[in-house]
RODOZA-580970 format. One record per residue (C-alpha): x, y, z; residue in one letter. Coordinates in steps of 0.25 Angstrom, whole numbers, plus 5000, padded with zeros to 4 digits. Layout:
REM RODOZA-580970
XYZA/...
END
This chain:
REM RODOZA-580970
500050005000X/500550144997X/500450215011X/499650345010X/500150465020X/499250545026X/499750675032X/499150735043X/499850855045X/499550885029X/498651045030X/497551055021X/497450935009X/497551054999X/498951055004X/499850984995X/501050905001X/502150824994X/502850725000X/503850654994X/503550525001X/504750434996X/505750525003X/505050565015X/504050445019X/502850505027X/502150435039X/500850405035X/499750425043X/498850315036X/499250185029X/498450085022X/499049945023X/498149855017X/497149855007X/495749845011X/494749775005X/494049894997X/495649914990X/495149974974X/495949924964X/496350014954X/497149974941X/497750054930X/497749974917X/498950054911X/499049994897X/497550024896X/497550184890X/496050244890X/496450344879X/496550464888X/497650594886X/497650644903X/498350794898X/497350864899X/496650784912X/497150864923X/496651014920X/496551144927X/495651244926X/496251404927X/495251444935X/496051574937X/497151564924X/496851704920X/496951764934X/498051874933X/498551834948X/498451684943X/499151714931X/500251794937X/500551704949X/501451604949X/500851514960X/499551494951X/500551464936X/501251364945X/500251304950X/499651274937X/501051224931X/501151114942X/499651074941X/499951044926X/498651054920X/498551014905X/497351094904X/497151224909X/495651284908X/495651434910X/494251464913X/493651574924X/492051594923X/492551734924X/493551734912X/492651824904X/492451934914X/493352054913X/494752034913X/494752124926X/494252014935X/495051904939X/494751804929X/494051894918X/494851894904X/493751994897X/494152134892X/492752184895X/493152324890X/493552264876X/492652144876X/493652054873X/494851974881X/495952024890X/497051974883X/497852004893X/497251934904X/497151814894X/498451814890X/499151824902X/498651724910X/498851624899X/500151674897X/500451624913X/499751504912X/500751464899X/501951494907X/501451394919X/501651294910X/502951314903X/503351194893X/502151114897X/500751184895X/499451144897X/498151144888X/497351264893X/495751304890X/495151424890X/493651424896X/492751554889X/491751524899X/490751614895X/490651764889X/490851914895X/489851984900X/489352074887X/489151944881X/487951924890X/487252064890X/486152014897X/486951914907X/486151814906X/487151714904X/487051674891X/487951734880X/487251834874X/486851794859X/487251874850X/488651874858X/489151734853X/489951764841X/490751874852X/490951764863X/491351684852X/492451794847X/492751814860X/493151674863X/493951664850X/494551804855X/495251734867X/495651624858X/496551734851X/497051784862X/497551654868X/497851564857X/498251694844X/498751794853X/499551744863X/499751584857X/499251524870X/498651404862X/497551374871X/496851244866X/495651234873X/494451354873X/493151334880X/491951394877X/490951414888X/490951384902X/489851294910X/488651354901X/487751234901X/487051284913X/486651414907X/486451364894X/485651244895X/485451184909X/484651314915X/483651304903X/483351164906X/482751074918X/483450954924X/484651034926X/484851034912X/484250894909X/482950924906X/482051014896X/481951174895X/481451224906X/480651334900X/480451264886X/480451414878X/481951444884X/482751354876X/484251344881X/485351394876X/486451294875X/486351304858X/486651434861X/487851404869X/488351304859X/488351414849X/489151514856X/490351384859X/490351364845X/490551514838X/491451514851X/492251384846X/492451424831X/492651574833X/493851524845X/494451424833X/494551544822X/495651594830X/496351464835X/495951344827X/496651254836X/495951284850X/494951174856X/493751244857X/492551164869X/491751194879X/490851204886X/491251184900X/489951124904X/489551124920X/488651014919X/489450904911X/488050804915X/487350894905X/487150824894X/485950904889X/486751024888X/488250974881X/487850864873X/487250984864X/488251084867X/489150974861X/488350944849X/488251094845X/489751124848X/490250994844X/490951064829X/491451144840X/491851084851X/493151044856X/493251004868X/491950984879X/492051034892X/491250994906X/491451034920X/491050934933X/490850994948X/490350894958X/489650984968X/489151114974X/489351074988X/490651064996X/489750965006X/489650864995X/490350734999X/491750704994X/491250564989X/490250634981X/491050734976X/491950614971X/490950524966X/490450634956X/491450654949X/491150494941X/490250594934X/491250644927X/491450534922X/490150514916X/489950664910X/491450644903X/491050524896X/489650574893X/490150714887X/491250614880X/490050554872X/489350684870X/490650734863X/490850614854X/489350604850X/489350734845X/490850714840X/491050574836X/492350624827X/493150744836X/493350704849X/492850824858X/493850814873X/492950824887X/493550914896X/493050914910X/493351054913X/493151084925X/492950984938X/492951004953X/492350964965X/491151094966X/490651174956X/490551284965X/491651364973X/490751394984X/490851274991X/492151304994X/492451144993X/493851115000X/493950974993X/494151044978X/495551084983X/496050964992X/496150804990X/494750784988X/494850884976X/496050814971X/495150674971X/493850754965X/494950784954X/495450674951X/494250594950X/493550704941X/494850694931X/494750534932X/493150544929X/493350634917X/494550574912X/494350444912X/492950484905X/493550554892X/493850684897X/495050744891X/495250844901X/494850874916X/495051034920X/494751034936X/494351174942X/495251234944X/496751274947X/496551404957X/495651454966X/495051434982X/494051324979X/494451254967X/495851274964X/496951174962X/497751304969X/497251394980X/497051544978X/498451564982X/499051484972X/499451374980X/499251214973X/498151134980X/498150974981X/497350954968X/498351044961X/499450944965X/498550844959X/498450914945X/499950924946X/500050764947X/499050734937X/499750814928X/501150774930X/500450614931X/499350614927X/499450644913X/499450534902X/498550424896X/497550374904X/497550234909X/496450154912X/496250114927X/495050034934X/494750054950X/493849964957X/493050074965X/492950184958X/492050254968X/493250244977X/494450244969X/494750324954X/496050284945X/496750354935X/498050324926X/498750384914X/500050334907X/500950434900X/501950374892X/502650484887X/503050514901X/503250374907X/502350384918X/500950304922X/499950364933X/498650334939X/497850404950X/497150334961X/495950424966X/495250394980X/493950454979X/493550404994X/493550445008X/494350325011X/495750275011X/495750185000X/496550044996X/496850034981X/497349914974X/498349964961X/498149874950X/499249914938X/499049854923X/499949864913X/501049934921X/501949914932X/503050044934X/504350024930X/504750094943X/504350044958X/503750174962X/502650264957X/502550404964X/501250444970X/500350564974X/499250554983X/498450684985X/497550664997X/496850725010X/498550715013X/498950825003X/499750764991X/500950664993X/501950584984X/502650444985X/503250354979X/502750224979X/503250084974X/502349994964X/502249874973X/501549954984X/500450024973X/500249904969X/500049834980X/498849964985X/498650104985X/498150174998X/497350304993X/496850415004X/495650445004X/495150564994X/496450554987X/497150564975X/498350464970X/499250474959X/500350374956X/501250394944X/502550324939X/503150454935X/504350494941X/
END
């Protein structure tokens, strides 16, 4: 059994502590000895590839990427490089405010972009990254203020062809002007409420609710397509998609945004939150996310109904424990957040997402880093799936899934095999290691456990995984043969 050391003189688990436990062995305050009788077994068929590319699976969300103070600092750059994100989505819900407000990158004055703003937070993010730079996406999420001159929400009409300049606009200043050569561009941001769902009962499911007020997703589909081709007149190699949907259960909605878009669309995007109230219990809040699952797969065979001969990626673009910051919910930013994480990017990945964004990379609630710039626990676990994580993923099979969630990628060009092993329960768990196709030619793996006990390295010999794995409870493992 691998001995699993428990601190008790750790702070708070957003803490992160490294501990090179080879040299420095730590007297644990818990040991498994045996295995019980409810051991899961878990195995890793490593010659058995399921046809999945991880590099852009482990994604951030720039929350605050066009903050001056954000831009500027060097804590929050840093940050970002050791977090390692192959996707960067840069998308505010205040973006197209004025450029005066913190997030806002609107010349209202002008009516047009502060190129500035725009260019110089991109211009930071770049440098982060030196040699190695990740895909970035740039969210519109919806239209400034004298586009909607009755504010009532909705775009107004005969404003569709200036929204859709105005998206191609930004496109030539990024990708013309200043040669950034963003790939992807969203169009629209959680729109299906305000386009389709208000108008219907059922939450959305059922018919009009006042049959003479028809809704007005065809609208919405129109102002994503003159968006889509007037962005491509200026850069014909950009990925244009959308929509960023806030109900990825609403089928009524996207199956038809899809079908009218489709000529269009290049990517599909889709956002999952598992509650509104802190209360809701930890078991719960991990259980949901097997929904994932089911909506990735379903939207997958929405997109190839509608495009049997393109391929159209899902995106699962953003994901986190509560989908409102009000609750103030402590778990989004300690272990249980790095669990909630990892079995969302598990579910959508092992469904036929192509990419997983989580929400997001800074701020008090949310954030992968504080508000003072300072890396939390889930942000040293987006460091290791980027460093080990990434690759082609493996096909593995856990007996109790409702206890225990597996993961593996192989990356060849590197040399290096890893797999995850994620406790979703409140119990310290036995695990049996069953390994097909691959034994290390080394006699030791390194491994990362991030748990109520902060983070901690080992290495550990093959004999003893083999022979059984003791996961903490709510936790987070990750055992790679990389040096």
């Amino acid at each position: 059994m691998i001995p699993i050391h428990i601190d008790a003189n750790l702070g708070q688990t957003t803490t992160i502590v490294s501990r090179q436990i080879d040299r420095e062995p730590a007297k644990p305050a818990t040991r498994v000895r045996t295995m019980r009788k409810d051991t899961v077994t878990a195995t890793v068929h490593w010659n058995v590839g399921k046809g999945t590319d991880t590099s852009l699976g482990f994604g951030l969300n720039a929350y605050q990427g066009f903050r001056p103070e954000n831009s500027n600092s060097a804590a929050y750059r840093n940050n970002m490089a050791v977090m390692k994100p192959g996707l960067i989505r840069f998308h505010n819900s205040g973006a197209l405010q004025d450029s005066s407000t913190p997030d806002g990158l609107i010349d209202t004055a002008r009516r047009t972009w502060d190129a500035r703003k725009v260019k110089s937070a991109l211009s930071a993010s770049f440098s982060s990254f030196g040699q190695h730079q990740p895909q970035r996406m740039i969210n519109i999420p919806t239209w400034p203020d004298w586009m909607d001159a009755d504010r009532d929400g909705f775009l107004d009409r005969h404003q569709f062809d200036r929204y859709a300049q105005l998206c191609a606009n930004l496109v030539k200043i990024v990708n013309k002007e200043s040669r950034f050569k963003v790939k992807y561009w969203e169009v629209t941001n959680e729109k299906d409420d305000r386009y389709f769902a208000q108008f219907h009962t059922n939450g959305g499911w059922g018919g009009l609710k006042d049959p003479t007020k028809l809704d007005r997703l065809p609208e919405l589909v129109a102002i994503y397509n003159k968006a889509a081709v007037a962005m491509k007149q200026v850069d014909p190699t950009i990925r244009v998609g959308g929509p960023g949907i806030a109900r990825a259960d609403l089928q009524p909605f996207y199956v038809p945004f899809i079908k009218g878009t489709v000529k269009h669309l290049d990517f599909f995007t889709y956002h999952f939150y598992a509650t509104g109230e802190a209360a809701t219990a930890d078991q719960e809040i991990f259980n949901k996310t097997d929904a994932i699952g089911d909506y990735t797969n379903t939207i997958v065979q929405a997109l190839k109904a509608a495009s049997p001969n393109r391929t159209i990626p899902v995106m699962l673009g953003e994901y986190n424990i509560s989908w409102t910051w009000e609750t103030r919910d402590a778990r989004m930013t300690n272990h249980k957040g790095v669990v909630f994480d990892a079995l969302s990017i598990v579910s959508a990945l092992s469904n036929g997402a192509t990419a997983t964004i989580s929400w997001n990379e800074k701020d008090g609630t949310y954030g992968k880093m504080d508000d003072q710039g300072k890396l939390r626990l889930n942000g040293k676990f987006f460091n290791l799936l980027n460093q080990f994580m990434i690759g082609d993923r493996i096909s593995t099979l856990t007996s109790n899934e409702a206890v225990i969630k597996t993961f593996a990628v192989s990356n060849r060009a590197l040399g290096y095999r890893s797999f995850l092993i994620v406790n979703r329960s409140n119990d310290f768990q036995p695990i049996q290691l069953i390994s097909r196709g691959w034994n290390p030619t080394q006699p030791t793996l390194t491994a990362y456990t991030l748990s109520a006990s902060g983070y901690t390295k080992e290495r550990v010999s093959w004999s003893n995984l083999k022979a059984g794995i003791a996961a903490p409870a709510n936790s987070v493992m990750l055992f790679t043969s990389a040096n």
